[in-house]
Backbone as a printed PyTorch tensor [residue, N CA C, xyz], in Angstrom:
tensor([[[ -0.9770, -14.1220, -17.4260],
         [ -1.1680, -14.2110, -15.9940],
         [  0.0160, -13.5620, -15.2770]],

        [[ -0.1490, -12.5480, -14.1060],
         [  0.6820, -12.0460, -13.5000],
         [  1.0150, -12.6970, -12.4460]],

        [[  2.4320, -13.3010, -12.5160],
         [  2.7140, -13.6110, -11.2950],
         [  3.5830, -13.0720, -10.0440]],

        [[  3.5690, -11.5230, -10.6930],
         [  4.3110, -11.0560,  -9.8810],
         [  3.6250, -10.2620,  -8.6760]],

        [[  4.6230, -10.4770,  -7.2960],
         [  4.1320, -10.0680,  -6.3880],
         [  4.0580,  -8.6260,  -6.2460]],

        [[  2.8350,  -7.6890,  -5.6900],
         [  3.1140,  -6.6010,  -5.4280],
         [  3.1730,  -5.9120,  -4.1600]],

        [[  4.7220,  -5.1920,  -3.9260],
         [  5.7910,  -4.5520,  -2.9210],
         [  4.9090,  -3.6600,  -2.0880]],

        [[  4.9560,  -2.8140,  -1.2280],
         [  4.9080,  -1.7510,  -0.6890],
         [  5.6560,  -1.2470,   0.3380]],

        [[  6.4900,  -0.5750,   0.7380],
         [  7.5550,  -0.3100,   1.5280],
         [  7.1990,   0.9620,   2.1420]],

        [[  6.7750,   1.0990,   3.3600],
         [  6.8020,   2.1600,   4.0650],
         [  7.7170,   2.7400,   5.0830]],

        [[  8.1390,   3.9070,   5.2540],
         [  8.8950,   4.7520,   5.9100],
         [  8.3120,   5.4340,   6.8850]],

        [[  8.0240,   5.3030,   8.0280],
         [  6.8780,   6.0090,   9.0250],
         [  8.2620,   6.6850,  10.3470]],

        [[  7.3430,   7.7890,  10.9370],
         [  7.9890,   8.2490,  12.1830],
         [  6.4790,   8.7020,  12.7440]],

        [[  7.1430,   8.6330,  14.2100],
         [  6.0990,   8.6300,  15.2530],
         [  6.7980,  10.3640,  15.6050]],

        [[  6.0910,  10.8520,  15.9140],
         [  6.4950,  12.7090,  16.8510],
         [  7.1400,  12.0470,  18.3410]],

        [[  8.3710,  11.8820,  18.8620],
         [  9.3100,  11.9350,  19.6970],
         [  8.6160,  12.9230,  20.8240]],

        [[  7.8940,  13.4180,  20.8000],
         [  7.8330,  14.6980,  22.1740],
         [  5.9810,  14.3420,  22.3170]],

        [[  5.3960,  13.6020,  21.4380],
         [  3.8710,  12.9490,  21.5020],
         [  3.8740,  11.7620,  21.3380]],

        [[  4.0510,  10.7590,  22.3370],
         [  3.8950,   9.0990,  22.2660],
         [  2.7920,   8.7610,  22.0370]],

        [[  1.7830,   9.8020,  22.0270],
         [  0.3180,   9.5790,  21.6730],
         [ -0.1100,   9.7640,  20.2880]],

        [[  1.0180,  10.4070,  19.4980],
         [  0.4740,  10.9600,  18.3710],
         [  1.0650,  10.0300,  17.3620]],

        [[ -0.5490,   9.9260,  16.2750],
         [  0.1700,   8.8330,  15.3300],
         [  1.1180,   9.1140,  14.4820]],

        [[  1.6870,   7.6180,  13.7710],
         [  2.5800,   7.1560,  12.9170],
         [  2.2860,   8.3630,  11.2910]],

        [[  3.0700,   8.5990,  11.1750],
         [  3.1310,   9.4260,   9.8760],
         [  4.0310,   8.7500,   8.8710]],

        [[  3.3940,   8.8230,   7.2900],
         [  4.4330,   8.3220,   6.2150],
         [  5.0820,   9.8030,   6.1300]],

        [[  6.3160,   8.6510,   6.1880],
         [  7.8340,   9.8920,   5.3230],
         [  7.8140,   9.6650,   4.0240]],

        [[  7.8470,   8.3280,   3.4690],
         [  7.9570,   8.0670,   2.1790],
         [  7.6920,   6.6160,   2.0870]],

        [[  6.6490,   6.4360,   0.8650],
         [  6.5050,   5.2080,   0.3130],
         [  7.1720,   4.5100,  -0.7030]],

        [[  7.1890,   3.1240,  -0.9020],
         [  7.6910,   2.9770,  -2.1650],
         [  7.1770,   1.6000,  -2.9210]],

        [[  6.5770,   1.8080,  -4.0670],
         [  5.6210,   0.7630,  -4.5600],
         [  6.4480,  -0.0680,  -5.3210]],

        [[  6.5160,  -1.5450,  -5.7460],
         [  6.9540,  -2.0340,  -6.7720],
         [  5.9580,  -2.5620,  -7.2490]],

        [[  5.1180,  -2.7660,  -8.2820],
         [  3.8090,  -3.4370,  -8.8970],
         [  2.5800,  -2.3630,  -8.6840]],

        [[  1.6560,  -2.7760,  -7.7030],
         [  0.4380,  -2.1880,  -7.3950],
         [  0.1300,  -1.8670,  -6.4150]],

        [[ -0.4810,  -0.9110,  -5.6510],
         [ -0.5920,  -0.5450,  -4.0570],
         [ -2.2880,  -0.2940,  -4.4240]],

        [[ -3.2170,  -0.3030,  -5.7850],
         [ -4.5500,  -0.3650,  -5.4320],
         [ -5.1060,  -1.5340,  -4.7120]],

        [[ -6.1950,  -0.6280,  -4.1940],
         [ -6.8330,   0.8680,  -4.2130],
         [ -6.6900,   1.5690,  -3.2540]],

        [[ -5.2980,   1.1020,  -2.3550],
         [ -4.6960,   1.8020,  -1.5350],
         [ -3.9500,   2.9990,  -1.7780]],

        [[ -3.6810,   2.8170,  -2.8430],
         [ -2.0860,   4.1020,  -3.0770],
         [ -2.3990,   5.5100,  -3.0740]],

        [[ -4.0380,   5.6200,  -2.8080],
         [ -3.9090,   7.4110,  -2.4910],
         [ -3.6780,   7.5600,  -0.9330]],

        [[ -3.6480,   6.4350,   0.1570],
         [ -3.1160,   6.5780,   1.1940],
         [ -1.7630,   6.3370,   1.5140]],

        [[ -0.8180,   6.6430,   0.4000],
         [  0.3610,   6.2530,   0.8740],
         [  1.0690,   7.5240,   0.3300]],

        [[  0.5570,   8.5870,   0.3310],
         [  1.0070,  10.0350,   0.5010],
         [  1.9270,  10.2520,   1.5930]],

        [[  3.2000,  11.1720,   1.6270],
         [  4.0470,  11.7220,   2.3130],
         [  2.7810,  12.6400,   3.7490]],

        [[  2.9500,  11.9430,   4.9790],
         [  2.6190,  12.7040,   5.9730],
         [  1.2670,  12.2580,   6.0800]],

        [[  0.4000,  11.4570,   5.3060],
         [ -0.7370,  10.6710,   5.7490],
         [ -0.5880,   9.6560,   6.8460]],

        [[ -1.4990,   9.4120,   7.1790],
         [ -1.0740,   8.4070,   9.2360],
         [ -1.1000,   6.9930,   8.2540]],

        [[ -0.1560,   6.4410,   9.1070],
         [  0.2630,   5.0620,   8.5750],
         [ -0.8600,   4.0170,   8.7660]],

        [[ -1.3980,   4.2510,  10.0110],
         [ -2.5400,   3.2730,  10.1980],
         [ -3.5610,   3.0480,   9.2630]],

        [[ -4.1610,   3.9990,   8.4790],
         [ -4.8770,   4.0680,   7.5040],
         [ -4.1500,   3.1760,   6.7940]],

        [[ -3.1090,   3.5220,   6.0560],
         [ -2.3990,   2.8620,   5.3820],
         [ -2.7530,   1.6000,   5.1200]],

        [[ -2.1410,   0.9570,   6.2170],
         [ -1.7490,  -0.1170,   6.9060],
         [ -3.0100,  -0.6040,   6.6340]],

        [[ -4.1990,  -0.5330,   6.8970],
         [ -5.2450,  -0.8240,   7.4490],
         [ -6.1070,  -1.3100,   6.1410]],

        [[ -5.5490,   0.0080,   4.9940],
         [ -6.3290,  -0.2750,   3.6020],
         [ -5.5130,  -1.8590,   2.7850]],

        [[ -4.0070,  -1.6450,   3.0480],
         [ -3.8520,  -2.4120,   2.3700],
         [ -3.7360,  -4.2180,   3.1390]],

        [[ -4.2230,  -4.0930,   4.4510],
         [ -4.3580,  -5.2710,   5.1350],
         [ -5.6060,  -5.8020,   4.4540]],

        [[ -6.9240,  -5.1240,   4.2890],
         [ -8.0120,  -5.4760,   3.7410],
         [ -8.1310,  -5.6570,   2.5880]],

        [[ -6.9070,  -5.3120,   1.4770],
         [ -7.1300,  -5.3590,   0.2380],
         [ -5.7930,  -6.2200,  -0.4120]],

        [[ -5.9350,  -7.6920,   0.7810],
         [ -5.1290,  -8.8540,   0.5040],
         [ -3.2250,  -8.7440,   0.3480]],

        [[ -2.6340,  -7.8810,   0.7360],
         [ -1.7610,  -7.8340,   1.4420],
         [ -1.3860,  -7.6320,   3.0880]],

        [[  0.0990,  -9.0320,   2.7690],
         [  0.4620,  -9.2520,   4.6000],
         [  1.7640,  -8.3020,   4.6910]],

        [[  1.7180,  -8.2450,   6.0260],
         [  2.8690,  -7.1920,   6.8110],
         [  4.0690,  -8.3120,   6.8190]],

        [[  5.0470,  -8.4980,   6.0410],
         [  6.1690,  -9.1440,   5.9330],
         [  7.3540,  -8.7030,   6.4120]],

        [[  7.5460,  -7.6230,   7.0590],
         [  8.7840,  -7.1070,   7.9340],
         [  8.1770,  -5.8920,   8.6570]],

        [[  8.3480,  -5.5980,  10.0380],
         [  8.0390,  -4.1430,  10.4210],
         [  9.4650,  -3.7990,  11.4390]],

        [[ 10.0780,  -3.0430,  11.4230],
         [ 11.1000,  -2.6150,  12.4300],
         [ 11.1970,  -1.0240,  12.8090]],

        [[ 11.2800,  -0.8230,  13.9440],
         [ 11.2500,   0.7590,  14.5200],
         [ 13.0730,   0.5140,  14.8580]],

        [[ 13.2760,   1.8650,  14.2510],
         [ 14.2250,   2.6400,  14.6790],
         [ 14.3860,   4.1770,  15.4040]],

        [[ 14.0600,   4.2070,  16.8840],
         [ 14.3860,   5.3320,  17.0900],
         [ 12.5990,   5.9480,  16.7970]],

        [[ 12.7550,   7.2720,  16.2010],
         [ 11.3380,   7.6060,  16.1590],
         [ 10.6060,   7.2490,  14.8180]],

        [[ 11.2710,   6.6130,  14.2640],
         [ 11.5040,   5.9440,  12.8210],
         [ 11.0560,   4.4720,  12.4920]],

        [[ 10.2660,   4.3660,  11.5550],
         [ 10.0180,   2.2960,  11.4310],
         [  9.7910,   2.5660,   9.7790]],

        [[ 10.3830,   1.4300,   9.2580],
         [  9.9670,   0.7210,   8.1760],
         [  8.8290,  -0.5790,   8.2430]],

        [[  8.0680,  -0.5610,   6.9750],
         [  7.1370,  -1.7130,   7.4100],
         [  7.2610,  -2.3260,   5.6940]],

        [[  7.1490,  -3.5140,   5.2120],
         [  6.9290,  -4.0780,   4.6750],
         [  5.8570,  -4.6010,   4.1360]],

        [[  4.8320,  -4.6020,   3.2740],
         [  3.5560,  -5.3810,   2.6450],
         [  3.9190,  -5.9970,   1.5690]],

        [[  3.0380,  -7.1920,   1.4440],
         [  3.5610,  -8.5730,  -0.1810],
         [  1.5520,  -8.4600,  -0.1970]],

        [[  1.6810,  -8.7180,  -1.4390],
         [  0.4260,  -9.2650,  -2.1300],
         [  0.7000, -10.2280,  -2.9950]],

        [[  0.2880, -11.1950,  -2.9510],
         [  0.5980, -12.2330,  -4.0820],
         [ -0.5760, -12.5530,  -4.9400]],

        [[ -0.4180, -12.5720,  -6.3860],
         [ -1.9850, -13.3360,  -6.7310],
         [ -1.8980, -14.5870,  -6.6120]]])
Protein backbone atom coordinates (compact mmCIF):
# COMPACT_ATOMS: atom_id res chain seq x y z
CA UNK A 1 0.00 0.00 0.00
CA UNK A 2 1.24 3.43 -1.00
CA UNK A 3 1.18 5.85 1.36
CA UNK A 4 2.88 8.31 -0.11
CA UNK A 5 1.58 11.58 -1.03
CA UNK A 6 1.81 12.80 -4.55
CA UNK A 7 3.64 16.55 -5.06
CA UNK A 8 3.12 18.81 -7.92
CA UNK A 9 4.81 22.15 -7.90
CA UNK A 10 4.12 24.67 -10.41
CA UNK A 11 6.02 27.71 -11.67
CA UNK A 12 3.56 29.98 -13.71
CA UNK A 13 3.95 33.73 -15.12
CA UNK A 14 1.24 35.81 -16.33
CA UNK A 15 2.55 38.30 -19.71
CA UNK A 16 3.15 41.78 -17.67
CA UNK A 17 2.04 44.02 -20.78
CA UNK A 18 -1.51 41.47 -21.13
CA UNK A 19 -3.46 41.31 -17.73
CA UNK A 20 -5.80 39.48 -19.86
CA UNK A 21 -3.61 36.90 -21.03
CA UNK A 22 -3.37 33.60 -19.34
CA UNK A 23 -1.09 32.02 -16.73
CA UNK A 24 1.67 30.03 -18.50
CA UNK A 25 3.88 27.03 -16.94
CA UNK A 26 7.62 27.92 -16.70
CA UNK A 27 8.37 24.75 -15.07
CA UNK A 28 6.86 21.88 -13.26
CA UNK A 29 7.97 19.64 -10.76
CA UNK A 30 6.49 16.20 -9.82
CA UNK A 31 7.36 14.13 -6.75
CA UNK A 32 5.25 10.68 -7.03
CA UNK A 33 2.45 10.98 -9.73
CA UNK A 34 0.83 13.91 -11.63
CA UNK A 35 -1.59 11.17 -13.69
CA UNK A 36 -3.41 11.64 -15.85
CA UNK A 37 -2.55 15.07 -15.63
CA UNK A 38 1.17 15.24 -16.42
CA UNK A 39 0.87 15.78 -20.19
CA UNK A 40 -0.52 19.19 -19.05
CA UNK A 41 2.22 20.20 -17.11
CA UNK A 42 4.49 20.96 -20.13
CA UNK A 43 6.77 24.15 -20.14
CA UNK A 44 4.41 27.07 -21.65
CA UNK A 45 1.02 25.10 -21.47
CA UNK A 46 -1.78 27.58 -19.61
CA UNK A 47 -1.84 26.77 -16.04
CA UNK A 48 -5.53 26.72 -15.79
CA UNK A 49 -5.81 23.57 -17.62
CA UNK A 50 -3.42 22.38 -15.40
CA UNK A 51 -4.85 23.34 -12.46
CA UNK A 52 -8.14 22.29 -13.50
CA UNK A 53 -7.03 18.55 -14.53
CA UNK A 54 -5.42 17.95 -11.49
CA UNK A 55 -8.28 19.59 -9.19
CA UNK A 56 -10.61 16.86 -10.76
CA UNK A 57 -8.28 14.11 -10.48
CA UNK A 58 -8.30 14.35 -6.45
CA UNK A 59 -5.65 16.74 -5.73
CA UNK A 60 -5.93 20.12 -3.40
CA UNK A 61 -4.16 23.49 -4.04
CA UNK A 62 -1.99 23.57 -0.76
CA UNK A 63 0.02 26.84 -1.29
CA UNK A 64 -0.44 29.43 -4.22
CA UNK A 65 1.70 32.76 -4.09
CA UNK A 66 2.30 35.44 -6.96
CA UNK A 67 5.36 37.16 -7.20
CA UNK A 68 5.54 39.98 -9.47
CA UNK A 69 4.52 38.45 -12.93
CA UNK A 70 5.46 35.17 -11.42
CA UNK A 71 3.38 32.54 -8.93
CA UNK A 72 4.14 29.26 -7.60
CA UNK A 73 1.23 26.92 -6.82
CA UNK A 74 1.31 23.88 -4.86
CA UNK A 75 -0.98 20.45 -5.34
CA UNK A 76 -1.04 17.22 -2.56
CA UNK A 77 -2.92 14.10 -3.46
CA UNK A 78 -3.16 11.76 -0.79
CA UNK A 79 -4.46 8.14 -1.08
Amino acid sequence: MNNQPDIVVIIWRRNSDDRNAPRRIVQAAVIGSANPCADRLEQNDRFSRAQRCLLRNGFTREFQERFGDFGISIFVRTS
